[in-house]
C-alpha positions as MATLAB code, in Angstrom:
seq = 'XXXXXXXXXXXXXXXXXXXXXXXXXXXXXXXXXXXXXXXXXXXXXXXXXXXXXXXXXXXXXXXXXXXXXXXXXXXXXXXXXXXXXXXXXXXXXXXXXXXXXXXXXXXXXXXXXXXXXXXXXXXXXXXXXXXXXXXXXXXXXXXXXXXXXXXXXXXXXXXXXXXXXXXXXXXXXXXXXXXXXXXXXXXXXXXXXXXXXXXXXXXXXXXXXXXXXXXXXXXXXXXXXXXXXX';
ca = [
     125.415  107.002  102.456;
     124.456  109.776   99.859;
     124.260  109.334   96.228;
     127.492  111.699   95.492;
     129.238  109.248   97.816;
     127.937  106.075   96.437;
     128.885  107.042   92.559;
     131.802  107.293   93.261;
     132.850  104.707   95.054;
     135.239  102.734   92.584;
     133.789  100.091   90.809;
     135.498   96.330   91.085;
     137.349   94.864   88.666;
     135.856   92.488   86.312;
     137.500   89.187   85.223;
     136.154   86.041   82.893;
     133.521   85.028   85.762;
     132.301   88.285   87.027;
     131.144   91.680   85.498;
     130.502   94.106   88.198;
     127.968   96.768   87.555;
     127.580  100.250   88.345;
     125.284  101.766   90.524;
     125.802  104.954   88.779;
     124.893  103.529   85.223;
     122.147  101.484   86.997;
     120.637  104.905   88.009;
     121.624  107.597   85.325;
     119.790  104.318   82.805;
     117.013  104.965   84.670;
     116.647  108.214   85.205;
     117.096  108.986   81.579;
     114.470  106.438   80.100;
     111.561  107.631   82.417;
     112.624  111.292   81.417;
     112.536  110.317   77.509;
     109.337  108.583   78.417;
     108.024  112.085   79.835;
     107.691  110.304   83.606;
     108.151  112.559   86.482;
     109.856  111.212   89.485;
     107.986  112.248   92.426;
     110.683  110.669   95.029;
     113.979  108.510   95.532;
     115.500  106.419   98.253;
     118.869  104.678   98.330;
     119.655  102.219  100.811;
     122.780  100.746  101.389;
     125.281   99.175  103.958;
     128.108  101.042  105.551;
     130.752  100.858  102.713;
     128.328  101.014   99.990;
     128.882   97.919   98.056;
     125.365   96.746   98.815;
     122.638   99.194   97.565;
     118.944   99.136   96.821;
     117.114  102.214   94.888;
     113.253  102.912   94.881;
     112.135  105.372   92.859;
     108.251  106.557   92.997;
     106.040  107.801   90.394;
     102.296  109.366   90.636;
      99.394  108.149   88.619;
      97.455  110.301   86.795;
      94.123  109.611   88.221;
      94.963  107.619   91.339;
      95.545  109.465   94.785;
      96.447  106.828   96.752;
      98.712  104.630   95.061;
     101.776  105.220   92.628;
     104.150  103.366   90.526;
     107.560  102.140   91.461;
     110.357  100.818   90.471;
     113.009   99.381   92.584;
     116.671   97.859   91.802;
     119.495   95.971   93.681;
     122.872   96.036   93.301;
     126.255   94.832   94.844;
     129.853   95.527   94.187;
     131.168   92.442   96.886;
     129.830   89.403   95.183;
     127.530   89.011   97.786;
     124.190   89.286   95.696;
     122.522   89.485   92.179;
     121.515   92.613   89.955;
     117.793   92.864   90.730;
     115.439   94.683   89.276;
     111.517   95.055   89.455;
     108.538   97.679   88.663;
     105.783   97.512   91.154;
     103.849  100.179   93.336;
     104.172  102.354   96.102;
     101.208  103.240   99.146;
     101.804  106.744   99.244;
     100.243  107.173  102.793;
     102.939  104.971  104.328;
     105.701  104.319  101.101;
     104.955  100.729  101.170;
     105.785   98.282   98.886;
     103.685   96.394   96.360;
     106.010   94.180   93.830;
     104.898   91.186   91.434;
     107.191   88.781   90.590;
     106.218   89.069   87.101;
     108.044   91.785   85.993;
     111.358   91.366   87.761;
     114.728   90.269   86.685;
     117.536   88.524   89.051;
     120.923   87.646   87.366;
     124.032   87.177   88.369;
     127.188   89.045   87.789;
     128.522   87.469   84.798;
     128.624   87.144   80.877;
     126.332   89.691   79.070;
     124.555   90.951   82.143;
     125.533   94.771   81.439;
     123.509   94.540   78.589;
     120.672   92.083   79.710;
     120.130   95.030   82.365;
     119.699   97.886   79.973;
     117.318   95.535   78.206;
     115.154   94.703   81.255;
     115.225   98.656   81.944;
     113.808   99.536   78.626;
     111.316   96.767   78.933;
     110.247   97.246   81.902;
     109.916  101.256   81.891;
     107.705  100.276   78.551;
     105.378   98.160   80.473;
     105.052  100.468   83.753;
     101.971  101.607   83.524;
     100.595   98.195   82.331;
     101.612   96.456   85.850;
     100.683   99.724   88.025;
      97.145   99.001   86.700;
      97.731   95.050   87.582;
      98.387   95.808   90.835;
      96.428   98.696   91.715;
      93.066   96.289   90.796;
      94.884   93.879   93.041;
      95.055   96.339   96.188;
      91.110   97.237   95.517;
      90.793   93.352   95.452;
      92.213   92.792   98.678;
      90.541   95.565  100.644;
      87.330   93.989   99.633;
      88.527   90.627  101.400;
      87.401   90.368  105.613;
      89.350   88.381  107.471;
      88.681   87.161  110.768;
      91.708   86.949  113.475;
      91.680   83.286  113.369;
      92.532   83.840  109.591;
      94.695   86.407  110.150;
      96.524   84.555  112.738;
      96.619   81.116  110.287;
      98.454   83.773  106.952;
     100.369   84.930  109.679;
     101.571   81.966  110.641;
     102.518   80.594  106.742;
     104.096   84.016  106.055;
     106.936   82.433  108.828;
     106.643   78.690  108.985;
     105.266   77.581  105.680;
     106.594   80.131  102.864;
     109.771   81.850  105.064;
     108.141   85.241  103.934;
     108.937   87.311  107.114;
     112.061   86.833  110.020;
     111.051   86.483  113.616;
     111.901   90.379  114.035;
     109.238   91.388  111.225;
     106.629   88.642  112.654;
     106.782   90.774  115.584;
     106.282   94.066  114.130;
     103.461   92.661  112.387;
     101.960   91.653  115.543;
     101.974   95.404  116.784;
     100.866   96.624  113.340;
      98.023   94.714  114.153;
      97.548   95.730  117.744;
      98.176   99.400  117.164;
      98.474  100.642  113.156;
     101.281  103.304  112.205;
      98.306  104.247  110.172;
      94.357  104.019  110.755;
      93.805  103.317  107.326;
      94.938   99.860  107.920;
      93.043   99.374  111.024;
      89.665   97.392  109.432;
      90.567   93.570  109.385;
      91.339   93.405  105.518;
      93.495   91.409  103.278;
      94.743   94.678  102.504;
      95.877   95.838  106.111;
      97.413   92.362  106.818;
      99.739   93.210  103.063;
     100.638   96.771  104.620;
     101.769   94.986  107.925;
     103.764   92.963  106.525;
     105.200   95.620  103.990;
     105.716   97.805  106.634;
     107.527   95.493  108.693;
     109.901   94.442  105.209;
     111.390   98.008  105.454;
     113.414   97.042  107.790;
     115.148   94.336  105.102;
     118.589   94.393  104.278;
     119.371   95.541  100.567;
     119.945   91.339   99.952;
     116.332   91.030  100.984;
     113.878   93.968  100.141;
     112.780   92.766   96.094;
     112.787   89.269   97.263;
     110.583   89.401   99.883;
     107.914   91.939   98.143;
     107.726   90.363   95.171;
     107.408   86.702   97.092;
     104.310   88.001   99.409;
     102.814   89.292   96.446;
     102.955   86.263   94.442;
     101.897   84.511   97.379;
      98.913   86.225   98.020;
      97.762   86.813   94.438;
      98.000   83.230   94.439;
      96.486   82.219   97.257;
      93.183   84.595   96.828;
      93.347   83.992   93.341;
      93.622   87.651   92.577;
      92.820   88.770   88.607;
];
């Protein structure tokens, strides 16, 4: 569904448990705060289920400086009840539009009380520390394609992505299996930490609107975690 069609699909009613939001005013906040902040949007995606009510938004920044990696920011939104406002910066692989998302600066809340104006809040702040995570994570993706791992390795991450930390479904286990046999994209050919992330990246766009910040920012946190990235 295009973004004419999405704004303006009418916007629920709110009563003294729940306080819709609009996609619109999740977008047009946006979009106005990165143009007061003189940041250029270099491209946009919205996803969203057949009647609209479930949408997620990515929108991609370059990096003075830095070729292969930009910054993004990326927001949830339902009108059906059915999940949370999200919101999170993070980064985008510009080869493939892959993911990168910390958990750190990302805000989940339900549709209720003040959340309106906890939103705009979390927009400002986060647009105002953009650049601060990009740079996070960027050093983090440098990090991890100095890590080797062997397939036995490989095969044991693999493994906890599914069983252990319910990371990945059965469907994008087995897309990360093929990654691996046979990349979309050489650059993730060499057996790196780094390849193994864009895998499984690649295989989350696939993920329903419900799904996509959650299971970014929970790899990420995983694996910053679990290599002890700085």
């Amino acid at each position: 569904m295009d973004k004419e069609k999405l704004f303006e699909i009418e916007l629920p009613l709110a009563t003294s448990t729940y306080k819709p939001v609009s996609h619109k005013d999740m977008y047009e906040q946006t979009r106005d705060l990165l143009d007061k902040s003189g940041i250029i949007i270099d491209s946009e995606h919205m996803k969203s289920n057949e009647k609209g009510t479930q949408l997620i938004t990515t929108m991609d920044i370059r990096h003075p400086g830095v070729e292969d990696i930009g910054m993004r920011i990326a927001y949830r939104n339902s009108y059906d009840k059915s999940m949370s406002v999200g919101y999170v910066a993070g980064a985008n692989v510009w080869i493939c539009s892959n993911g990168m998302m910390s958990g750190e600066l990302s805000f989940k809340r339900k549709h209720t009380g003040s959340v309106v104006k906890d939103l705009k809040d979390t927009i400002i702040d986060t647009i105002e520390q953009l650049d601060d995570n990009f740079i996070k994570l960027y050093k983090h993706s440098n990090r991890m394609k100095e890590i080797e791992l062997s397939k036995r390795a490989t095969s044991e991450l693999i493994g906890r992505f599914y069983i252990e930390e319910d990371l990945v479904t059965s469907t994008q286990l087995n897309i990360i299996k093929r990654q691996l046999d046979d990349p979309a994209y050489s650059e993730f050919s060499s057996p790196t930490l780094w390849s193994l992330y864009n895998h499984a990246t690649y295989a989350f766009k696939e993920a329903s609107p419900m799904m996509y910040i959650k299971q970014h920012t929970k790899l990420h946190d995983f694996i910053e975690s679990e290599f002890e990235l700085i």
